[in-house]
C-alpha positions in Angstrom: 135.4 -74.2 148.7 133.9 -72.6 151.5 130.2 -72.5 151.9 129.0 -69.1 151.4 125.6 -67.8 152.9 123.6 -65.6 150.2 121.6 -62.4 151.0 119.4 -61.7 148.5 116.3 -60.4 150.1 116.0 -58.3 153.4 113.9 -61.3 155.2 116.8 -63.6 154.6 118.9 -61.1 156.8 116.5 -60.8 159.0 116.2 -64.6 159.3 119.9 -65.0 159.7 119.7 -63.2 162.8 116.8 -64.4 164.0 114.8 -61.1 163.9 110.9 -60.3 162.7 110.8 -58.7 158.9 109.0 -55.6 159.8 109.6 -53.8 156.0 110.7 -56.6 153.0 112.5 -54.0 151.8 114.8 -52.5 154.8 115.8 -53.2 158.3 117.4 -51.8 161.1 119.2 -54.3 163.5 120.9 -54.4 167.0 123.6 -57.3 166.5 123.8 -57.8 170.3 120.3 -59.9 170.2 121.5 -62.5 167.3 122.3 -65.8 168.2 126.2 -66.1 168.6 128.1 -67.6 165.3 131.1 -68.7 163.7 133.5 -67.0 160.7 131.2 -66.9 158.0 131.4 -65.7 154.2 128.3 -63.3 152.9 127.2 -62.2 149.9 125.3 -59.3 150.3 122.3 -58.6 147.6 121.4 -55.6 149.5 123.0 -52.1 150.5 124.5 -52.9 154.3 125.9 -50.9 157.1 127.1 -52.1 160.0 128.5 -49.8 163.1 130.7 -52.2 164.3 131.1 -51.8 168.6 133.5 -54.3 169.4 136.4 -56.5 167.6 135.2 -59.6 167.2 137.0 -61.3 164.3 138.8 -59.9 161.5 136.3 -58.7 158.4 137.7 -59.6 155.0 136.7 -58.4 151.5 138.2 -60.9 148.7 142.6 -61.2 150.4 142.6 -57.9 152.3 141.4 -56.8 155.9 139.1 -53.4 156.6 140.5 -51.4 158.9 138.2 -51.8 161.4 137.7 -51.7 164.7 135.5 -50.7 168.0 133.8 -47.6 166.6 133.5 -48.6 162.7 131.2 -47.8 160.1 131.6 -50.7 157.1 129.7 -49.9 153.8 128.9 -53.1 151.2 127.3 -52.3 148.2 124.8 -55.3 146.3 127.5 -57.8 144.8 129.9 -57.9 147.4 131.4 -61.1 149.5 132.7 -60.6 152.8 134.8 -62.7 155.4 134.3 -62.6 159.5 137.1 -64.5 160.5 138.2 -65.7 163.9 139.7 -68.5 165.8 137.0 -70.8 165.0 135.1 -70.3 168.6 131.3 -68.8 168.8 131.6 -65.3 169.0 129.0 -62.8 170.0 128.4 -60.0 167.3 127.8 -56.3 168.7 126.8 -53.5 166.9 124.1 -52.3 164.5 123.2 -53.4 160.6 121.0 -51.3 158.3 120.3 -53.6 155.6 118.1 -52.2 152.9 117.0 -53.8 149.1 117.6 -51.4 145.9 114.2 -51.6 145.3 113.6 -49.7 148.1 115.0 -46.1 145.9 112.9 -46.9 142.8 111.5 -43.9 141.7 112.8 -41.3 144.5 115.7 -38.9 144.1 117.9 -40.7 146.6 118.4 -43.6 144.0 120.1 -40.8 141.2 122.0 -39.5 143.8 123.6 -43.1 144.8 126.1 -43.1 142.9 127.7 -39.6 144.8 128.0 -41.8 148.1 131.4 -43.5 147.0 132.2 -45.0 150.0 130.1 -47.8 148.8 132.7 -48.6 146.7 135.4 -48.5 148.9 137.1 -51.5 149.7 140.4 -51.8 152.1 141.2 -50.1 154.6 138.5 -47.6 154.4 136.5 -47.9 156.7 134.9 -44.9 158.6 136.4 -44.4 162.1 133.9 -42.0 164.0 134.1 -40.4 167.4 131.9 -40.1 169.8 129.8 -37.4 169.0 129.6 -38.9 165.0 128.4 -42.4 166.3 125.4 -40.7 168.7 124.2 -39.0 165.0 124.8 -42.6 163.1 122.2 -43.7 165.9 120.3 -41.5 165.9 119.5 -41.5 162.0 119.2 -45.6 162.9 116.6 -44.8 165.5 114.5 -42.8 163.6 114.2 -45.6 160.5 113.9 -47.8 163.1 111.0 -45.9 164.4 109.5 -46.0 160.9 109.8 -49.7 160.5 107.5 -50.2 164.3 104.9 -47.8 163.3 102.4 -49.7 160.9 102.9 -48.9 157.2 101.2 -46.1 155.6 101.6 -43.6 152.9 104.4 -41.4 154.5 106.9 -44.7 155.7 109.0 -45.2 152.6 108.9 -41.1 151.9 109.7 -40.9 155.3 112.7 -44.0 155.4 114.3 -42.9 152.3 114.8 -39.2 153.6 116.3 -40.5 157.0 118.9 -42.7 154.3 119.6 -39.5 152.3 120.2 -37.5 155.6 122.7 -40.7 156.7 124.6 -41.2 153.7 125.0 -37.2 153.5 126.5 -37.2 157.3 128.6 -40.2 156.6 129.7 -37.9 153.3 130.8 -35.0 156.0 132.4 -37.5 158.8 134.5 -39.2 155.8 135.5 -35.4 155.0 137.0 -35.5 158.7 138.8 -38.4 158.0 140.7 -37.6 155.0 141.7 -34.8 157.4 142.3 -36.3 161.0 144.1 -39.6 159.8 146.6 -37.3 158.0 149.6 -39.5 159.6 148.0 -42.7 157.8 147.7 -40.3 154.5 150.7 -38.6 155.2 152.7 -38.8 151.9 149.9 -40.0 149.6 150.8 -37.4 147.0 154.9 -37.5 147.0 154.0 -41.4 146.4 151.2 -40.8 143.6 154.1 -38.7 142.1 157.1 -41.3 142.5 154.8 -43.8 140.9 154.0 -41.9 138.2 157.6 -40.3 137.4 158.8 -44.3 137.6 155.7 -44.9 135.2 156.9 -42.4 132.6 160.8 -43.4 132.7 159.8 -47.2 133.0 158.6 -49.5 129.3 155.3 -49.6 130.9 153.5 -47.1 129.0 154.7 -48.7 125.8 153.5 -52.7 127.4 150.5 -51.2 129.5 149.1 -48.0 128.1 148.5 -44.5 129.7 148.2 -45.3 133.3 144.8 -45.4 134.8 143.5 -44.7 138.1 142.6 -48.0 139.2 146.3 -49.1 138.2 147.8 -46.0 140.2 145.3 -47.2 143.6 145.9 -50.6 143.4 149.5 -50.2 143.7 149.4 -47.4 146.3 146.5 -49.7 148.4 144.0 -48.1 148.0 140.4 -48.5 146.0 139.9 -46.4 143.2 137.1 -44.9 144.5 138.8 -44.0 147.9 141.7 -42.6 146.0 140.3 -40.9 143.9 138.2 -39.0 146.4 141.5 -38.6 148.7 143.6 -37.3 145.7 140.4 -34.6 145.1 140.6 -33.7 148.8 144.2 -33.0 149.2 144.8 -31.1 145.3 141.0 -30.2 144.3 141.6 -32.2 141.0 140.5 -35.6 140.4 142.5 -38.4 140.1 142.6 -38.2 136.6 143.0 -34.6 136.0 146.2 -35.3 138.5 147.7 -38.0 136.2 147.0 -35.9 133.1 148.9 -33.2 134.5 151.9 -35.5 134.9 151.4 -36.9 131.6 151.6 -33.1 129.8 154.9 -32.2 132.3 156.5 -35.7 131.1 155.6 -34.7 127.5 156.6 -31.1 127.6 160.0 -32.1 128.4 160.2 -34.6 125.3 159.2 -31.8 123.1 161.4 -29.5 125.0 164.6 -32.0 125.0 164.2 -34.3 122.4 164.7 -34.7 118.5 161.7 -36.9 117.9 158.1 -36.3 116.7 155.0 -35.3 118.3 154.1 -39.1 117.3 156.7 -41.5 118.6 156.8 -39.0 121.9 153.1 -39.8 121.9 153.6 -43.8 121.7 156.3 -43.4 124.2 153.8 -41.9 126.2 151.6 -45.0 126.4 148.8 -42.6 123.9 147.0 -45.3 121.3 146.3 -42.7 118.9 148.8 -39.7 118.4 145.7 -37.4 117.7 144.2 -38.4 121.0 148.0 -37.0 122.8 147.8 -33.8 120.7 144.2 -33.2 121.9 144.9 -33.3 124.9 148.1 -31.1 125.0 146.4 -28.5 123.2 143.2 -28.6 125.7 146.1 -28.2 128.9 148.1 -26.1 127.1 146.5 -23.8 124.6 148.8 -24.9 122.0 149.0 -28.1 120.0 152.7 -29.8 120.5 154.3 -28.6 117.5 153.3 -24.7 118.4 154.7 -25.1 121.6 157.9 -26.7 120.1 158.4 -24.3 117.6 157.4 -21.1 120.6 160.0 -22.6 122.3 162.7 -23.0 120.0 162.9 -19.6 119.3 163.1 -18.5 123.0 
């Protein structure tokens, strides 16, 4: 088993890379003045970003590769392992890590509003690709933390850190925006996929072995993280992920009622529903009517 080298604290991040601890709870680092290394796997106790300015290995998360490259914002939440691989040899790294400790958000606004910033969560493939202008703002926002961390703590640093984070993760919110736009030829086809899968889903056995399909099942067998596809699918239809599959569900249930002989029940088992109370629910709260009313509305048309 490799050996994996643990990041529990902001100093031991700071130590890694040979660089002076100026806050123990964040950091802002140029990767161009660490001593050069070999591939390496992290754990990462901390939030990190890291603007990535030149290829220098391939970066792993559990068996799949971001896509990364010169240019590259990568976002690991606490928890996470991570994989620099290359060809063995010392490499140089370039680039920039903001490395800060979740203690850091106790007790301000910015650690409620965490969870909004999904990209945290997303895993391969997802990296942010920015341009030109986007990386001189991601610097910017770097700088002025940075700033912070040289002038000697008082009462207004972490006040003043913590907004310059907020203001960050907001841009980075607008720049992935762009992307779920610009790389329309790598998203190209998302939804007529999403459908496919689903259609197959519904005239498969799977929803009587698996269930209802889920979001995370749907992701993980279009590539994508949940989080990333569910914030792509909301994007492209203004629905969530879920709201999308639900909609399938109801169109794959109205044409049992429609074309079929059997009850609201075994059409709800064949579904992949648990309960058949939980199916009628939700029919009635899509459609206005409860299965049988719409079965019997439509019978007489």
């Amino acid at each position: 088993m490799e050996d994996i080298i643990r990041f529990d604290t902001v100093n031991q991040y700071n130590a890694f890379n040979q660089q002076e601890t100026l806050h123990p709870l964040v950091t802002v680092i140029d990767l161009s003045t660490a001593s050069p290394r070999k591939k390496t796997s992290q754990y990462m106790g901390c939030y990190g970003i890291f603007l990535k300015d030149v290829v220098c290995g391939d970066l792993r998360y559990g068996k799949e590769y971001y896509d990364y490259q010169e240019g590259t914002l990568v976002f690991m939440s606490p928890g996470q392992v991570f994989t620099v691989e290359n060809d063995g040899e010392l490499y140089q790294p370039k680039g920039h890590a903001l490395v800060f400790h979740p203690d850091l958000l106790l007790g301000t606004s910015l650690n409620g509003k965490m969870n909004e910033f999904s990209f945290f969560g997303y895993q391969i493939n997802e990296a942010l690709h920015l341009s030109q202008r986007e990386r001189q703002i991601v610097m910017d926002c770097f700088g002025k933390i940075r700033y912070e961390l040289e002038h000697a703590i008082d009462k207004h640093s972490r006040k003043l850190i913590v907004a310059n984070l907020e203001l960050f993760m907001d841009y980075c919110t607008r720049f992935y925006d762009r992307q779920f736009i610009t790389r329309d030829t790598i998203h190209r086809g998302i939804l007529a996929r999403f459908e496919n899968l689903l259609s197959s889903y519904f005239s498969s056995d799977k929803p009587q072995t698996i269930g209802l399909p889920s979001v995370s099942y749907c992701a993980d067998e279009l590539n994508f993280s949940a989080k990333y596809f569910g914030d792509l699918v909301k994007k492209e239809t203004g629905q969530t992920a879920q709201e999308y599959i639900q909609m399938k569900i109801i169109e794959a249930a109205k044409e049992r009622i429609f074309n079929s002989d059997k009850t609201v029940n075994e059409i709800a088992f064949e579904l992949g529903f648990k309960y058949p109370q939980h199916f009628s629910r939700l029919f009635k709260k899509r459609i206005g009517q409860s299965p049988n009313e719409y079965r019997s509305l439509n019978n007489l048309n």
